[in-house]
N, C-alpha and C positions, 0 to 999 in steps of 0.2 A: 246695432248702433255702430258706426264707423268710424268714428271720431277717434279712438285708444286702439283699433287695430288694424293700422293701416301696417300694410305689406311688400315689402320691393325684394322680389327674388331673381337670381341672373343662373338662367342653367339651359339646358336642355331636352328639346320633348323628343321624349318616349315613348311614350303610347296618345291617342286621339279618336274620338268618337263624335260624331256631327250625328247632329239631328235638327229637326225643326218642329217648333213648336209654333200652337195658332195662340195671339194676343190678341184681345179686342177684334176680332175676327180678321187679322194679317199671319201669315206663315211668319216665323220669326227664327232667324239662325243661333245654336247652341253650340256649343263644343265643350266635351270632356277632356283636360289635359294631365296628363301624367309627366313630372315637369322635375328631372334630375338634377341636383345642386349640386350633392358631393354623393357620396357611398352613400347606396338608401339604407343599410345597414345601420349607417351613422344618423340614419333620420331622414335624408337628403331626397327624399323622392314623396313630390306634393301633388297634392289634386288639385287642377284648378280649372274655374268654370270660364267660358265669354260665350256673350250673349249680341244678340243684334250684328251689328253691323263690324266690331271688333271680331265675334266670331266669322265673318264674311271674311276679314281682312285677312285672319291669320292662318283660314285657308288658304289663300291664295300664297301665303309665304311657304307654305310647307310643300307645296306643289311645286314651288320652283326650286327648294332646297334641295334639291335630288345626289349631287352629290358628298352629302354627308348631315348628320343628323341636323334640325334648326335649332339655333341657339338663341334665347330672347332675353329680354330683361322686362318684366310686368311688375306696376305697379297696381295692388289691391288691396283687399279688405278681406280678414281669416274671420269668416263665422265659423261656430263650432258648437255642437248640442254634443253633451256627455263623452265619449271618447270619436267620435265622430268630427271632421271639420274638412271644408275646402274653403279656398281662396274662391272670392268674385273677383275677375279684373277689370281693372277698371283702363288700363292702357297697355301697349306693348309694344318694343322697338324689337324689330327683328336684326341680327347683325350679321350680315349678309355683306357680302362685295356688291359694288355699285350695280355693275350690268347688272347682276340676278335680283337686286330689291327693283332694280327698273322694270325687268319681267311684270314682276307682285303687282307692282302700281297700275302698269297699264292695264291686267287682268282685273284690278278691279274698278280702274276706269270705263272698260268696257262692262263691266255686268253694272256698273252704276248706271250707265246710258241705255242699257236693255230694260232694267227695269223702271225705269221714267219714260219710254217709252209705251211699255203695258199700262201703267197709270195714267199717259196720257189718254190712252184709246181708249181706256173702261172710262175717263171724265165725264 
């Protein structure tokens, strides 16, 4: 339920794992995020998921952030069974100086137009 645990966390990724998974029989983009707030000591260090098209996007941020860790701010939702929990995101602004979020965007301008392309030719 998501309604009582909605999530807006501002830090730093540290670690990331992409995979893709098949829905309805399409590949679909995932991402693992290890996501630093304050000392993880202190708690500060979260798991958080993106799925689809967020996971597409936030690759393309971490690719141009080359010179120095990305820092975001996502809004989500903390499921959690027993001592176990990650964040679903449901959004995320990357804070980036202008040129390098302009990078991101055209990167993923370009792979939006490749793959509308493919689904036009399979139509």
């Amino acid at each position: 339920m998501r309604r009582n645990n909605l999530v807006f966390l501002v830090g730093t990724v540290t670690e990331y794992r992409e995979t893709t998974v098949t829905v309805k029989g399409e590949a679909s983009s995932t991402m693992e995020v290890h996501l630093l707030t304050q000392r993880a000591e202190e708690g500060g260090l979260h798991r958080l998921f993106f799925t689809g098209q967020t996971a597409v996007e936030l690759r393309h941020f971490i690719q141009v952030a080359t010179a120095e860790p990305l820092e975001i701010m996502v809004l989500g939702w903390l499921y959690s069974l027993g001592d176990q929990s990650l964040i679903v995101a449901g959004r995320f602004t990357a804070m980036l100086p202008k040129s390098v979020r302009e990078k991101a965007v055209q990167a993923i301008k370009r792979e939006r137009r490749e793959i509308n392309k493919v689904r036009n030719r399979t139509s």
